[in-house]
Phi, psi and omega in degrees: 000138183274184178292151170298322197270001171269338190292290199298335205239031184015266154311334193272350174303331204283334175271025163283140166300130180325290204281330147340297174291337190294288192289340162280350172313349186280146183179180199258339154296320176314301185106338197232126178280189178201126202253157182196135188231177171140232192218136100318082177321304150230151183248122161225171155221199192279204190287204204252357170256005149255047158298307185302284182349308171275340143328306172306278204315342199292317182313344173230010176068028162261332197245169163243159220235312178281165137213173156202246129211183196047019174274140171314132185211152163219150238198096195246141193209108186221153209234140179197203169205126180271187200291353199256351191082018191265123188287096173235173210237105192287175187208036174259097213265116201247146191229110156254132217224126163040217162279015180265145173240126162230159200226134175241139199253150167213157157224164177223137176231135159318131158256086179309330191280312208264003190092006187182195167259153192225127172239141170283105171266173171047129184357301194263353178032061191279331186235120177278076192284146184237155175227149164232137203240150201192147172263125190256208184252028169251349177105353197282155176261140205240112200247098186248153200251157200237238192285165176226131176224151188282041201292148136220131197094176148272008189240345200233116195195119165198134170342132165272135168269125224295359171290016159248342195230173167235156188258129165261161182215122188267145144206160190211131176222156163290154164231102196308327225279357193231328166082031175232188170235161186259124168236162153189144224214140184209124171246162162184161194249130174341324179233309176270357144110223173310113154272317188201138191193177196180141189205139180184196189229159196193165158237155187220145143260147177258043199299164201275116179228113153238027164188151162282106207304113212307341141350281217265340162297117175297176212276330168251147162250148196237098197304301187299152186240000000 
């Protein structure tokens, strides 16, 4: 069994820059997590009325709040089989801004009905992102999130409306010449525009994993994809 993210993209993993694959690479055949530290150079957000938005989500560890720049970040990619038997992959990115530490949780899984991957955001993996991925011709990865659907309950499950939500667009590269990797990230929304974004830098260890540290699990699972 391959990694979730060779499974979603197929032939184009091979066109990832090597340590691109090495860190998307993670999986439970595999064996191996992939730990990653550095900075964030900046942390920004939007104008001063979308603070309450990004607050609601902070409440689950979707959103970040803040901003600043140089702040310290880590990055966990750990491989597990969630309760349902789905072979997923945490995304749980921890920040300290002054004396606030904040954590935003994602998890991922293949989805054969849908065709890609679906990250799960926030503790309770309450909002269901479908992404889509793409190589760019530099080896980088290029990550844009698609429909959003909303669970909560056994009752309550519906298309997020993306006028309430914003869509992100990633990109993530090696840089040989310093031997770290690049990230930068933008979210927004369709009518008030910029929300939240972050552009920084990382080194990654690879330790030897085939589960995750219950840290790092959301506190729910979410059957629907």
């Amino acid at each position: 069994m391959t990694s979730v993210f060779e499974r979603a993209m197929g032939a184009d993993f091979a066109r990832l820059h090597p340590m691109l694959q090495r860190r998307f690479g993670v999986g439970l055949e595999a064996g191996y997590a992939c730990v990653g530290t550095g900075t964030m150079k900046r942390i920004r957000r939007g104008p001063w009325w979308t603070v309450p938005f990004l607050q609601i989500g902070r409440l689950r560890n979707i959103l970040v709040p803040d901003q600043g720049t140089d702040v310290p970040f880590r990055i966990e990619n750990y491989p597990y089989r969630d309760e349902l038997g789905r072979e997923t992959v945490t995304f749980v990115r921890e920040y300290r801004i002054g004396v606030r530490e904040r954590r935003f949780d994602a998890t991922m899984i293949f989805s054969e009905r849908r065709g890609g991957i679906v990250d799960y955001l926030g503790t309770h993996q309450h909002l269901a992102v479908d992404l889509a991925l793409a190589v760019d011709d530099d080896g980088s990865l290029h990550l844009r999130s698609d429909a959003q659907r909303f669970y909560e309950g056994p009752l309550v499950a519906f298309r997020f409306p993306m006028l309430f939500s914003g869509r992100a667009e990633l990109h993530e590269r090696f840089d040989d010449a310093v031997g770290v990797y690049r990230i930068r990230l933008e979210v927004r929304n369709r009518v008030f525009g910029f929300l939240f974004g972050y552009e920084g830098e990382f080194r990654c260890e690879f330790p030897e994993a085939h589960d995750a540290p219950a840290r790092l699990k959301p506190v729910r699972t979410e059957a629907r994809e």
